[in-house]
MOPAC internal coordinates of N, CA, C and O (Angstrom, degrees):
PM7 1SCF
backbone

  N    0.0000 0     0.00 0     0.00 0    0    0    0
  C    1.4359 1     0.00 0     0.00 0    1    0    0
  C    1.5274 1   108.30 1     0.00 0    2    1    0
  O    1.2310 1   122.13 1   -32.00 1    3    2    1
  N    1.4995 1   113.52 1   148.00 1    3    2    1
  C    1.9007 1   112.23 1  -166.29 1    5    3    2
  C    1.2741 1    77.94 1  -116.74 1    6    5    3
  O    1.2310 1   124.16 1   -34.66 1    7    6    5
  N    1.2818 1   109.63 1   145.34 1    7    6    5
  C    1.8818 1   129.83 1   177.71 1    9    7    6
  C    1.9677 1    80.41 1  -123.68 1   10    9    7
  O    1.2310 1   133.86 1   -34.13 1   11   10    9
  N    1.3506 1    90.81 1   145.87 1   11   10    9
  C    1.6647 1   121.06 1   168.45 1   13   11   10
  C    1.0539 1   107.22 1  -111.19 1   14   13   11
  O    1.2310 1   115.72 1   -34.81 1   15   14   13
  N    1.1989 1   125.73 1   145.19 1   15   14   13
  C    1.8942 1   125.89 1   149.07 1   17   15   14
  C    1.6133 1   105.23 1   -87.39 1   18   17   15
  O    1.2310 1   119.82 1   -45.90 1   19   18   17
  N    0.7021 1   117.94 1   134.10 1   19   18   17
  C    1.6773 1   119.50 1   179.57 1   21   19   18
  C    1.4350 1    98.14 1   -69.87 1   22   21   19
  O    1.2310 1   123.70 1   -38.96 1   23   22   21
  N    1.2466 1   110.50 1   141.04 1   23   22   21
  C    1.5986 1   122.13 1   166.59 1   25   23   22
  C    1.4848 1   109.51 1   -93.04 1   26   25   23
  O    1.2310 1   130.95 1   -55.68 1   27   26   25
  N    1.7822 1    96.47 1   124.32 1   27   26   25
  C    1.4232 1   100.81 1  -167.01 1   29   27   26
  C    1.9036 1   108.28 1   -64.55 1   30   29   27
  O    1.2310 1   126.19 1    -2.05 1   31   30   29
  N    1.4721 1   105.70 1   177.95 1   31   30   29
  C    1.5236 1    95.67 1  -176.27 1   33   31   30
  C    1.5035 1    90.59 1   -89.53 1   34   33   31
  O    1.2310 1   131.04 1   -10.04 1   35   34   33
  N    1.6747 1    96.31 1   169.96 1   35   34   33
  C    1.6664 1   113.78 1  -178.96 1   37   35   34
  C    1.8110 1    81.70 1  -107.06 1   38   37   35
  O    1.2310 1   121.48 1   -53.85 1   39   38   37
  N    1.3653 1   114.77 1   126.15 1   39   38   37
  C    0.7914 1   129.86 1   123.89 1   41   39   38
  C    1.4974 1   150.44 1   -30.79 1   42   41   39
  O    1.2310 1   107.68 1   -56.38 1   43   42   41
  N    1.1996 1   140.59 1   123.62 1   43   42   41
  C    1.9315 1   114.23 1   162.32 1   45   43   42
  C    1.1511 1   132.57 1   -96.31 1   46   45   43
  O    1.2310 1   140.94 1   -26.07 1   47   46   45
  N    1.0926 1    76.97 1   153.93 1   47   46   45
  C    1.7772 1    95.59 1  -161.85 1   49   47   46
  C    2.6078 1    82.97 1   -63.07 1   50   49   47
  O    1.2310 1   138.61 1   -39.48 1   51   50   49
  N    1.6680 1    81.53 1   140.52 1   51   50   49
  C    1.6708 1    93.74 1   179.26 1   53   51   50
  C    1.8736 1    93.29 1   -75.99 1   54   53   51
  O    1.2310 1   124.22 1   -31.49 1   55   54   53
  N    1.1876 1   109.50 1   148.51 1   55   54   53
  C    1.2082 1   117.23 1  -173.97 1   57   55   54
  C    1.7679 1   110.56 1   -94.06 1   58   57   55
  O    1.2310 1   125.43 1   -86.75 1   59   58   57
  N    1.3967 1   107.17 1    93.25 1   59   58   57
  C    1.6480 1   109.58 1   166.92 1   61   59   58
  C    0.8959 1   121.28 1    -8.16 1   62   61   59
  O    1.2310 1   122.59 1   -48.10 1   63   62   61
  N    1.4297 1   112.63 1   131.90 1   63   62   61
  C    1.6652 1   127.67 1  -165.28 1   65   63   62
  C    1.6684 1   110.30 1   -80.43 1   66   65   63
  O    1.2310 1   119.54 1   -67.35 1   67   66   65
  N    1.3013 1   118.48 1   112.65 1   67   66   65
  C    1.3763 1    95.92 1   152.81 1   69   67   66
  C    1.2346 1   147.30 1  -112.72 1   70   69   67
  O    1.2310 1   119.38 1   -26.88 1   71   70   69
  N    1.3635 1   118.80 1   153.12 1   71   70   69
  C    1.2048 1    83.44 1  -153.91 1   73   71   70
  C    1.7233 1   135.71 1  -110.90 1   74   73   71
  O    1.2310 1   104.87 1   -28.80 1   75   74   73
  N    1.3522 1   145.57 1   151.20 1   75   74   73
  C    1.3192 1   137.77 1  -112.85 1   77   75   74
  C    1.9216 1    91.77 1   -85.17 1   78   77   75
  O    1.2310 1   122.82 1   132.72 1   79   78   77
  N    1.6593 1   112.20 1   -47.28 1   79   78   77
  C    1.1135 1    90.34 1  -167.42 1   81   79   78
  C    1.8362 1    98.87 1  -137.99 1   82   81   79
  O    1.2310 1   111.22 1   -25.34 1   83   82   81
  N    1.2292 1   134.13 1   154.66 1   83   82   81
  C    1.4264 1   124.42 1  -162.42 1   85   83   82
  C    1.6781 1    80.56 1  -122.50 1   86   85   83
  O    1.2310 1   131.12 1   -33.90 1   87   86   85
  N    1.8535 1    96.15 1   146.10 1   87   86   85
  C    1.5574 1   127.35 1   162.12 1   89   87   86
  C    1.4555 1   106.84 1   -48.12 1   90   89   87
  O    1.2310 1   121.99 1   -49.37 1   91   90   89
  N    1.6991 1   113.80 1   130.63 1   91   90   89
  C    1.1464 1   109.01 1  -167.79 1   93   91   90
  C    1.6623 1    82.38 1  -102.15 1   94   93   91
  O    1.2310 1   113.84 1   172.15 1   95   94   93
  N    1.1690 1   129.27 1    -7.85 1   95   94   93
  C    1.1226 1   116.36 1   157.47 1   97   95   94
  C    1.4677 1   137.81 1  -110.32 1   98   97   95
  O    1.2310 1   113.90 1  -151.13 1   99   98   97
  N    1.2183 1   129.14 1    28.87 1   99   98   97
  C    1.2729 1   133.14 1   174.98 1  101   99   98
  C    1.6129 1   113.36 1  -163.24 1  102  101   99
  O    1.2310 1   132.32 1   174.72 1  103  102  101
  N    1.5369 1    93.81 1    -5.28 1  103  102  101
  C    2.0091 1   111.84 1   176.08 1  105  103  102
  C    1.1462 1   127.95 1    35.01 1  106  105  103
  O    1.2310 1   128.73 1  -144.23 1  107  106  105
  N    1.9959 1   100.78 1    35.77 1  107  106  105
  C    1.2617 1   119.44 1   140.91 1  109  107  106
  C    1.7703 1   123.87 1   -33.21 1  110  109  107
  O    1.2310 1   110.45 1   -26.54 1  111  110  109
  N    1.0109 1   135.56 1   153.46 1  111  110  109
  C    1.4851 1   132.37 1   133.95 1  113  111  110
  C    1.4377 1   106.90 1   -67.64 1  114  113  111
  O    1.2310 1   136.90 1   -33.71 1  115  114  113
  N    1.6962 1    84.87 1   146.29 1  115  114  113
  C    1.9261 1    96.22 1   171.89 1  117  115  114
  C    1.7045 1    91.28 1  -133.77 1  118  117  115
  O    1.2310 1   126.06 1   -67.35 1  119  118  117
  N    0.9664 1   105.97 1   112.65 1  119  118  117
  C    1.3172 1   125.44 1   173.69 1  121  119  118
  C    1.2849 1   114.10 1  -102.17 1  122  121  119
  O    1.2310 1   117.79 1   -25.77 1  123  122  121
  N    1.9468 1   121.82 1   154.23 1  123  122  121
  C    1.0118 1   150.23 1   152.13 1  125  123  122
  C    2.0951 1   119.01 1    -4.78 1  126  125  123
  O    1.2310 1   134.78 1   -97.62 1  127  126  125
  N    1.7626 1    89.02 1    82.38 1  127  126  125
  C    1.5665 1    95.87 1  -162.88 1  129  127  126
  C    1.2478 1   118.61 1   114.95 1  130  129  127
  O    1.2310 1   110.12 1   148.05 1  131  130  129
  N    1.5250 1   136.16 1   -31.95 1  131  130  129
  C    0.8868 1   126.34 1   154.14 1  133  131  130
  C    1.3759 1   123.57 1   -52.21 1  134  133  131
  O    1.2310 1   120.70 1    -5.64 1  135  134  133
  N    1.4783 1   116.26 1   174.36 1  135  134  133
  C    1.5782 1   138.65 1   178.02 1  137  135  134
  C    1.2187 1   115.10 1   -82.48 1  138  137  135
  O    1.2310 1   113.52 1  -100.30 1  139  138  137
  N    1.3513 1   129.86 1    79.70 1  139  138  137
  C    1.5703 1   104.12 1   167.94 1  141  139  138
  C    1.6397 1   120.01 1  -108.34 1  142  141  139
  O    1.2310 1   131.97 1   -11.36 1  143  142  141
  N    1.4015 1    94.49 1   168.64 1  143  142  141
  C    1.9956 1    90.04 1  -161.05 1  145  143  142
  C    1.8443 1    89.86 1  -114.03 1  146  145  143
  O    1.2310 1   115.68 1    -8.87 1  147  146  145
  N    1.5240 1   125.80 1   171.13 1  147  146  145
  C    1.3532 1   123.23 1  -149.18 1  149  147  146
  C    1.7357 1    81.79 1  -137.85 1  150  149  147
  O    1.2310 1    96.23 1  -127.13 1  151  150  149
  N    0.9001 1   159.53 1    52.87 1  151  150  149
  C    1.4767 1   149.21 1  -130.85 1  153  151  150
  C    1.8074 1   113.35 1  -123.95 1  154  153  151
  O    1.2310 1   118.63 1  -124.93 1  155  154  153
  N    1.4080 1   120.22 1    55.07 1  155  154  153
  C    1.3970 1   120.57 1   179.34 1  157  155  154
  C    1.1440 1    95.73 1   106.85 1  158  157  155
  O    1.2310 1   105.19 1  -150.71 1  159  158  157
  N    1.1157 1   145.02 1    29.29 1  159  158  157
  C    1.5951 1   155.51 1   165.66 1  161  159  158
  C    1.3115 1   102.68 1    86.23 1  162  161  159
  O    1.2310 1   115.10 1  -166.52 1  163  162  161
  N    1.3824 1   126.89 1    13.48 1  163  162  161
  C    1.6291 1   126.00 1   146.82 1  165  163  162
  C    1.2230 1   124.18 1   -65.83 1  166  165  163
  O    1.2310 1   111.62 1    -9.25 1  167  166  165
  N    1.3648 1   133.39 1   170.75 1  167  166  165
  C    1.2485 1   163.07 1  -154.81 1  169  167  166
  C    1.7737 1    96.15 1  -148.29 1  170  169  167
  O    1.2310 1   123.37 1   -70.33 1  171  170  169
  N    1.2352 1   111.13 1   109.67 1  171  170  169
  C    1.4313 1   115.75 1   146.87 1  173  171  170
  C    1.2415 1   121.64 1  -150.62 1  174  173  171
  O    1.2310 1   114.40 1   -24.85 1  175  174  173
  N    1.5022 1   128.21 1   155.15 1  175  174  173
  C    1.2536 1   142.90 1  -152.31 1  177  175  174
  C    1.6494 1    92.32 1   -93.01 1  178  177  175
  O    1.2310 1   121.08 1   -12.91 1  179  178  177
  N    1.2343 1   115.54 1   167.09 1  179  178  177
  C    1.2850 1   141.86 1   178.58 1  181  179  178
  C    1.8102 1   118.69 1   -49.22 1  182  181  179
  O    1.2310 1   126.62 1   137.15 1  183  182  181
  N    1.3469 1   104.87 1   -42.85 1  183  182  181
  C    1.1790 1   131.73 1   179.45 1  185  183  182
  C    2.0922 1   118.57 1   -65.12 1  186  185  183
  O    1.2310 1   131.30 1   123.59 1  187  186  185
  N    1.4594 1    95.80 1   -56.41 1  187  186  185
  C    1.3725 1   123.77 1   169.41 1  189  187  186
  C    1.2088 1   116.87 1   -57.54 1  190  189  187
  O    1.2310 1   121.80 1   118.34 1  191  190  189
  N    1.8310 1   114.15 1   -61.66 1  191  190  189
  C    1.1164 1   138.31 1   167.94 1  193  191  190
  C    1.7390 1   125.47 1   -38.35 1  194  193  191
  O    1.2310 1   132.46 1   140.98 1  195  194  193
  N    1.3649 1    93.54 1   -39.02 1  195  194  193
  C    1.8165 1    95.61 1   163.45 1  197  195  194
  C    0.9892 1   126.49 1   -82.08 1  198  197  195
  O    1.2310 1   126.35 1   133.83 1  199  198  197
  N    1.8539 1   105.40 1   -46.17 1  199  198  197
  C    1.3434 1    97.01 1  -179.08 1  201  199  198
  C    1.7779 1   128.55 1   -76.80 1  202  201  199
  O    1.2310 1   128.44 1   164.60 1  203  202  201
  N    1.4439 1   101.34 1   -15.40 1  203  202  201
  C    1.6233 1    98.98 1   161.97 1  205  203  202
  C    1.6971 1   127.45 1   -78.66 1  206  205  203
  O    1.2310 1   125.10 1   169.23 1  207  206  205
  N    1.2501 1   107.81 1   -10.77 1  207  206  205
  C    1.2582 1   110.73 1  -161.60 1  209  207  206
  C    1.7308 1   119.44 1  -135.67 1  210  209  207
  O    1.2310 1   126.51 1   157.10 1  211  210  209
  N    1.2398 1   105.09 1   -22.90 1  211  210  209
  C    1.6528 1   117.39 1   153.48 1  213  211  210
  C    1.9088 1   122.19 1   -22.41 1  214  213  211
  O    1.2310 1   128.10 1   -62.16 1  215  214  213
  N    1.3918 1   102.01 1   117.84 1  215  214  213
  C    1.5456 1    94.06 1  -168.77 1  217  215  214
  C    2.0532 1    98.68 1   -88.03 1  218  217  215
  O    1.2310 1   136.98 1   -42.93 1  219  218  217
  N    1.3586 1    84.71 1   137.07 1  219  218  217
  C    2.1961 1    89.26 1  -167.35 1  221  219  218
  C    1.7434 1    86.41 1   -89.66 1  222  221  219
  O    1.2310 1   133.91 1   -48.08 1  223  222  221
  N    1.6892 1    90.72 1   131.92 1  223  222  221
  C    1.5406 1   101.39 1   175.43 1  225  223  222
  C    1.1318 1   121.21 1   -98.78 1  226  225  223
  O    1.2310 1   120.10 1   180.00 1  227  226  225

């Protein structure tokens, strides 16, 4: 009698994110779910976006 080991499945590999729009000030990726801000025909990320534009109380 021939015994097999089953060959496990191959999986795929998840396909690297890219990402939709990059920080025009720090040229981060801003990917799918992230925050991005639209600010004078800039692009900035969440991060940038506060700290340039945050009102000081």
């Amino acid at each position: 009698m021939l015994f097999m080991n089953p060959v496990p499945e191959r999986r795929a590999e998840p396909e690297e994110s890219v990402p939709i729009f990059r920080c025009d000030d720090c040229g981060e990726g801003i990917y799918h779910g992230d925050g991005a801000f639209f600010i004078s025909g800039l692009v900035y990320c969440e991060e940038c976006a506060e700290f340039r534009f945050r009102r000081l109380v």
